[in-house]
C-alpha positions in Angstrom: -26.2 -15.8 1.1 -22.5 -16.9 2.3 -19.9 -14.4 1.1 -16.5 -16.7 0.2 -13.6 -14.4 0.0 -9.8 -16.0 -1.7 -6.4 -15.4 -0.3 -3.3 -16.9 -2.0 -1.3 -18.7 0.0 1.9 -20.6 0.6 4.1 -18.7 -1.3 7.5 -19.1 -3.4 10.0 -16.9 -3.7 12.9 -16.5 -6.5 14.3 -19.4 -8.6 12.5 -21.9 -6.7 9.5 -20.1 -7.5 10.6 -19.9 -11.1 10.9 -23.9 -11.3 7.3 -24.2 -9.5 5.7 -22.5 -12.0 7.2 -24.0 -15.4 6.5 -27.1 -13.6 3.1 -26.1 -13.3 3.3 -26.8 -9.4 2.5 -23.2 -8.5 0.8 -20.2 -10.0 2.6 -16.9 -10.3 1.8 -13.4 -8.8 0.6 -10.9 -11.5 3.0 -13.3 -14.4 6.2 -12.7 -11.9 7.7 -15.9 -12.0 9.7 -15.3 -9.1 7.2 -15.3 -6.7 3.8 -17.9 -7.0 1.9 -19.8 -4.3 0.3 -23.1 -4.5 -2.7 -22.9 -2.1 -5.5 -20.8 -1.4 -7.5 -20.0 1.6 -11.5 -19.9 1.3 -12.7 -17.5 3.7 -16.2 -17.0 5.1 -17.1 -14.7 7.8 -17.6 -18.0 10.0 -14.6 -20.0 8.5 -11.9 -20.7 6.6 -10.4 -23.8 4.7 -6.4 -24.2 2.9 -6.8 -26.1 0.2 -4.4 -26.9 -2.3 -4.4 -25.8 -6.3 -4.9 -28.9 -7.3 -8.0 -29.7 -5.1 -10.1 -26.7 -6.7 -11.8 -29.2 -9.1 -13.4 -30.9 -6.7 -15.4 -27.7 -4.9 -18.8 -26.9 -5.4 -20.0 -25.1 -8.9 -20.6 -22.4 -7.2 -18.1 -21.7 -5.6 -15.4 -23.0 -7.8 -16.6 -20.5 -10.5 -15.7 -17.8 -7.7 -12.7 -18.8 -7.0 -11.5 -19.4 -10.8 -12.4 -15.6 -11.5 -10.5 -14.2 -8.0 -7.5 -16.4 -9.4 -7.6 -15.1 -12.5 -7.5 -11.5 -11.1 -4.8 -13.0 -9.0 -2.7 -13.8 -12.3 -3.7 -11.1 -14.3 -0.8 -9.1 -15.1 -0.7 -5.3 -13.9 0.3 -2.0 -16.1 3.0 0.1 -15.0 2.2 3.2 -13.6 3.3 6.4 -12.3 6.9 5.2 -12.4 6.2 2.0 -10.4 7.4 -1.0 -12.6 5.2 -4.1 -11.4 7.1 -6.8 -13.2 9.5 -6.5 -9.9 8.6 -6.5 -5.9 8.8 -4.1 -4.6 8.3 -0.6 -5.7 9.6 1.9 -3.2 7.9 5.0 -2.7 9.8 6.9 -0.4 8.5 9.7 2.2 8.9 13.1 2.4 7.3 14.8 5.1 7.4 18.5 4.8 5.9 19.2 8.4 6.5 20.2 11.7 4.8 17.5 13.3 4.8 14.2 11.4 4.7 11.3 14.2 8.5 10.4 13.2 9.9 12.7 11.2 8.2 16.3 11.9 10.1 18.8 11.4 12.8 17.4 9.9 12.9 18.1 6.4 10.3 21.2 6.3 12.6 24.1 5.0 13.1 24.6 1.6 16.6 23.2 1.1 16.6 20.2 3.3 13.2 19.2 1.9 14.9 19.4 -1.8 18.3 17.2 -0.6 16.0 14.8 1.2 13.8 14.3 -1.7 16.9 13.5 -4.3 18.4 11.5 -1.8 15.8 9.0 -1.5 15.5 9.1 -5.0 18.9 8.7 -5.8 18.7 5.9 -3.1 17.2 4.4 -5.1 13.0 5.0 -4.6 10.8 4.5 -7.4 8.4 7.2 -6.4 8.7 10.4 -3.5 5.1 10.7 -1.7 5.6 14.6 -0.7 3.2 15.7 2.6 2.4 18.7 4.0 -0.1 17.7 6.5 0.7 15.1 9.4 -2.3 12.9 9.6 -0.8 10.7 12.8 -3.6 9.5 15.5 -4.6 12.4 17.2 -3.2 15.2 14.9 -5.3 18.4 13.8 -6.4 19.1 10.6 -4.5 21.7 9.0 -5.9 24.8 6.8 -5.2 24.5 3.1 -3.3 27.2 2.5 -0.7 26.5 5.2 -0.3 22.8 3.6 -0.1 24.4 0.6 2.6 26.7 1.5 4.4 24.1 3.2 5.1 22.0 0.2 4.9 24.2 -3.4 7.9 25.5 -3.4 9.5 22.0 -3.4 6.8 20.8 -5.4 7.9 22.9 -8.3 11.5 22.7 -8.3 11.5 19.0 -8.0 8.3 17.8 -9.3 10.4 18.0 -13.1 13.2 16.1 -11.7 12.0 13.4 -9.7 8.9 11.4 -9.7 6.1 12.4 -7.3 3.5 11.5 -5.4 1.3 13.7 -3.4 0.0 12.9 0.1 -3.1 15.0 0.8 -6.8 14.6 1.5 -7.8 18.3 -0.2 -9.4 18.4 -3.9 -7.8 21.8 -4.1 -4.1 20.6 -3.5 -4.6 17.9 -5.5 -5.2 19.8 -8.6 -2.4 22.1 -8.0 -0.2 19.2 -7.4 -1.8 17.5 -10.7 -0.9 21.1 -12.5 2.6 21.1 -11.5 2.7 17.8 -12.9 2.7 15.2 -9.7 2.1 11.2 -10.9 -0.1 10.2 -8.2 -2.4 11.1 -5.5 -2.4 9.4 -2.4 -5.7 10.8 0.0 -5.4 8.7 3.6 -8.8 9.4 4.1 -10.0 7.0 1.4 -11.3 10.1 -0.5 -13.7 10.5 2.2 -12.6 14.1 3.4 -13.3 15.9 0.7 -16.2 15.8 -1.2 -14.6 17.5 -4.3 -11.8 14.8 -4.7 -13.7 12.2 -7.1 -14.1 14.7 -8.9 -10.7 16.3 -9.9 -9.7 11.8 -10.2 -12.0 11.7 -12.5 -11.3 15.1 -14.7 -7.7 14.4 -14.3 -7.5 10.6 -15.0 -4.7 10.3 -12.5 -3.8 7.6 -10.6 -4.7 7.6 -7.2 -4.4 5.2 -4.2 -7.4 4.1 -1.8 -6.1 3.7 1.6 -8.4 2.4 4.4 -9.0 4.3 7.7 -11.7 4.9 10.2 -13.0 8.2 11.5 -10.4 10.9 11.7 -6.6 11.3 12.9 -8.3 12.9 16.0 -10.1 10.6 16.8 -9.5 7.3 14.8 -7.5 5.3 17.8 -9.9 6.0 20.6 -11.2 2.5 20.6 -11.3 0.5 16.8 -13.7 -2.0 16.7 -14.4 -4.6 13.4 -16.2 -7.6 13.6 -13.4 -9.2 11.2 -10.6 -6.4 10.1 -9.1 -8.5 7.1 -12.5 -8.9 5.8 -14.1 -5.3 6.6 -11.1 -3.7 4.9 -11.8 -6.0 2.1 -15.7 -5.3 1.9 -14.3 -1.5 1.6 -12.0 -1.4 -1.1 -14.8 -3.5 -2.8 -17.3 -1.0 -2.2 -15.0 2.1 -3.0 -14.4 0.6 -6.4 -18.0 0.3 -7.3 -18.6 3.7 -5.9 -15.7 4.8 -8.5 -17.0 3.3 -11.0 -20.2 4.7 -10.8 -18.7 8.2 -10.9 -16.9 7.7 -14.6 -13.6 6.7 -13.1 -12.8 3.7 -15.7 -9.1 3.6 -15.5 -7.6 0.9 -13.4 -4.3 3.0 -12.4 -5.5 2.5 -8.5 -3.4 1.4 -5.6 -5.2 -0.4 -2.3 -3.6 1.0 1.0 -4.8 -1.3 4.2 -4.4 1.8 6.3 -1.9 0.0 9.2 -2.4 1.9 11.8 -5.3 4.2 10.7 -8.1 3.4 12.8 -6.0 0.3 14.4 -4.8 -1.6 17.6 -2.0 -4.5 17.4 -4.3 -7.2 16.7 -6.1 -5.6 13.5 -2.6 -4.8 12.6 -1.3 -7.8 13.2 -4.3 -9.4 11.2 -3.9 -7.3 8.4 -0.1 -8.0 7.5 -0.7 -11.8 7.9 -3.5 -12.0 5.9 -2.2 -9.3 3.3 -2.5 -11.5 0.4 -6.2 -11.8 0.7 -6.0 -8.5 -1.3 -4.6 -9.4 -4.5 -7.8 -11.3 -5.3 -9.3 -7.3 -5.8 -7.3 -7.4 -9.2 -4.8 -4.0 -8.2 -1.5 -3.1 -6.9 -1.6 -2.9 -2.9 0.7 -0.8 -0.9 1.6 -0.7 2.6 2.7 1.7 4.9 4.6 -0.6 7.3 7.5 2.2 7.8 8.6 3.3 12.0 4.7 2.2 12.8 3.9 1.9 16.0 3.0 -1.7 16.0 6.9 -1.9 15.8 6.9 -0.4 19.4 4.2 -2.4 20.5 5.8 -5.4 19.8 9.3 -4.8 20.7 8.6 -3.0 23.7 12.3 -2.3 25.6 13.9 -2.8 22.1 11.8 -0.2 20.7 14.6 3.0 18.9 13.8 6.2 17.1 13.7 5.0 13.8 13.0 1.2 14.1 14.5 -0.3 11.2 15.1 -3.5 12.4 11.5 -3.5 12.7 10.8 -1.6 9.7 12.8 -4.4 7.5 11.1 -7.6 9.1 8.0 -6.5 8.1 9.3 -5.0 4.3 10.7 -8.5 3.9 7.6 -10.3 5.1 5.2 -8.2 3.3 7.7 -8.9 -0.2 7.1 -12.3 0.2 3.2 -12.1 0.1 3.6 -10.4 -3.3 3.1 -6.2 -2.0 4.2 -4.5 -4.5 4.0 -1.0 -3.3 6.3 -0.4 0.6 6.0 3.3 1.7 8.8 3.7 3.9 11.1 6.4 5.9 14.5 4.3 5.5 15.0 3.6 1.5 18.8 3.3 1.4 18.6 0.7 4.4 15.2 -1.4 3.0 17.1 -1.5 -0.4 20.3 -2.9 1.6 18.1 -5.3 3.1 15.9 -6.6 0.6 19.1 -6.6 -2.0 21.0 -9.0 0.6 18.0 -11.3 0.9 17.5 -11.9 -2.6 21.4 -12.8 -3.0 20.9 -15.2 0.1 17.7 -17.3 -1.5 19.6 -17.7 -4.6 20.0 -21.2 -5.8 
C-alpha cells in the first residue's frame, strides 16, 4: 500500500502572516499567527506533488482523510514545557559542554567555575533552556565510563540546576536519574534512547520530558559511509516508529521533542535534505529541535570561508530553520543568534 507523507509548505512569516490567516488565506503553525503556510507537499517514496490549501477538496477520499488529520496535528496547538514557551519561535536551548573533547568547544568550559559563568551567561543571554554534557558524542569520539561523565558535570549540576533551567545531555539511564533527582527539566539521549536499555524506563517512572533525536550506529562509527534510501522520509518512518514503541511502554505524556540528528549518521546531501524538508516533521504532532549550531555541514559548504565558530553559518541556518516553524535551536552562540533573529523580526515588520 502507498505510504503519503505531508509537509507544510510555503510559509509566512510575521504580520503578513497574521493578515493571511484572519483572512483565512493561510493556516497557522501550532495557533501562531505569525507564521502559517498555504500549501502542502504530498510525499510518496516515488513522488511528490505541491498543491495548494484550497485544492485539498478535490483529492481522493483516501487520501484527503490523511491529509486532514496530519493538518490537524499541524494546527494543533503545543503545551509548554520544561521552560520552553511554544506560542513564540524559537526556544533557545543553549549548550554547555563540560568536556575535554567536544568537536567545538572541548575543553573550554570543563572546570568548575567556568562551567558555572558559562552556564548563567547563556542564560542571562537570554536561553530558554541550558543542555549540560559531560560526554562528547562527535563522529568518531569514544564512549566514556559513567562515572567520569558523571564527575564531569554534578558538581555544576547541583549548584545551578536551582538557578537556571536544565537540560541534560546523556545517553546513560543512570545519569539520567541522578540528573532527574537533582531536579534537571529535560533529557536529551542522542542515541534515540537506543544506548541504554534502562532509559525507557527511568522516562517512563519519571514522567519527564525527553527528546528523540535520530542517529545511526555509534559516534565511532556513525560517518563511515551513511546510506538511506530517502533520509527525509527514513527519519520520519523513525520518529514514527519510536513513538509507538513509547507508547507501548506506558509513556502517555506528550512532553517529547523530535531531534533530526544533523550530522549524526550524515553526509552534506542528507543534511542538506533534512533542513529543506524540515517542515515535513510537524505533521508528527510535537515540538522539533535542531541542532544546526558550528556543524560541519557549515564547513562543507563554505569551504575557504569556513572560521572557528562559524556564526555566519550558524545564523543562516537558525534563520531558515525559524521560518519553517522549528521551535526548538540548540546552539553554541546564544547572545549572537538572539542579535540576529531580533534584527530580522524588526526588518519584516510592516
Amino acid at each position: 500500500m502507498k505510504r503519503y507523507y505531508t509537509r507544510a509548505c510555503n510559509f509566512y512569516y510575521g504580520n503578513f502572516s497574521k493578515k493571511l490567516v484572519k483572512k483565512k488565506k493561510s493556516i497557522s503553525l501550532h495557533q501562531i499567527k505569525e507564521i502559517s503556510f498555504d500549501h502542502i507537499e504530498i510525499i510518496t517514496r516515488k513522488s511528490k506533488k505541491k498543491i495548494s490549501l484550497d485544492k485539498i477538496k478535490n483529492l481522493p477520499k483516501n487520501l484527503r482523510k490523511k491529509v486532514n488529520l496530519d493538518l490537524k496535528k499541524i494546527n494543533s496547538k503545543k503545551r509548554n514545557f520544561s521552560n520552553l514557551n511554544f506560542r513564540k519561535i524559537p526556544n533557545i536551548l543553549g549548550i554547555l559542554n563540560l568536556t575535554p573533547d567536544s568537536f567545538s568547544d572541548g575543553g573550554k568550559f570543563n572546570t568548575r567555575k567556568k562551567g558555572m559563568a558559562q552556564a548563567i551567561n547563556l542564560y542571562k543571554k537570554g536561553a530558554d533552556l541550558i543542555d549540560v554534557g559531560g560526554e562528547s558524542t562527535r563522529p568518531g569520539s569514544m564512549p566514556v565510563k559513567e562515572k567520569d561523565e558523571w564527575n564531569r558535570i554534578n558538581k555544576i549540576l547541583k549548584f545551578i540546576v536551582k538557578k537556571i533551567p536544565i537540560s541534560l545531555d546523556t545517553r546513560k539511564s543512570k545519569i539520567m536519574q541522578s540528573g532527574i533527582e537533582l531536579g534537571v527539566k529535560l533529557i536529551n539521549d542522542v542515541s534515540g534512547l537506543n544506548y541504554d536499555p534502562k532509559t525507557l524506563t527511568v522516562l517512563k517512572k519519571n514522567k519527564i520530558p525527553f527528546v528523540i533525536q535520530h542517529s545511526i550506529g555509534i559516534p565511532e562509527n556513525m560517518q563511515k559511509n551513511p546510506y538511506y534510501k530517502n533520509e527525509l522520509l527514513d527519519v520520519y518512518d523513525f520518529f514514527e516508529q519510536k513513538i509507538k514503541l513509547i507508547r507501548s511502554k506506558g509513556i502517555k505524556h506528550n512532553n517529547i521533542i523530535l531531534d533530526p540528528g544533523i550530522g549524526f549518521g550524515k553526509n552534506l546531501k542528507h543534511n542538506m535534505n533534512l533542513i529543506r524538508g524540515i517542515s515535513i516533521f510537524h505533521s508528527l504532532g510535537f515540538p522539533i529541535l535542531v541542532g544546526n549550531s558550528r556543524k560541519r555541514f557549515i564547513k562543507e559548504i563554505s569551504k575557504k570561508n569556513d572560521s572557528n565558530t562559524r556564526v555566519g553559518g550558524t545564523m543562516a541556518s537558525s534563520i531558515f530553520l525559524m521560518m519553517q516553524g522549528i521551535q526548538i535551536l540548540r546552539i553554541h552562540d546564544v547572545n549572537e543568534v538572539i542579535q540576529g533573529i531580533k534584527v530580522f523580526n524588526e526588518l519584516i515588520k510592516n
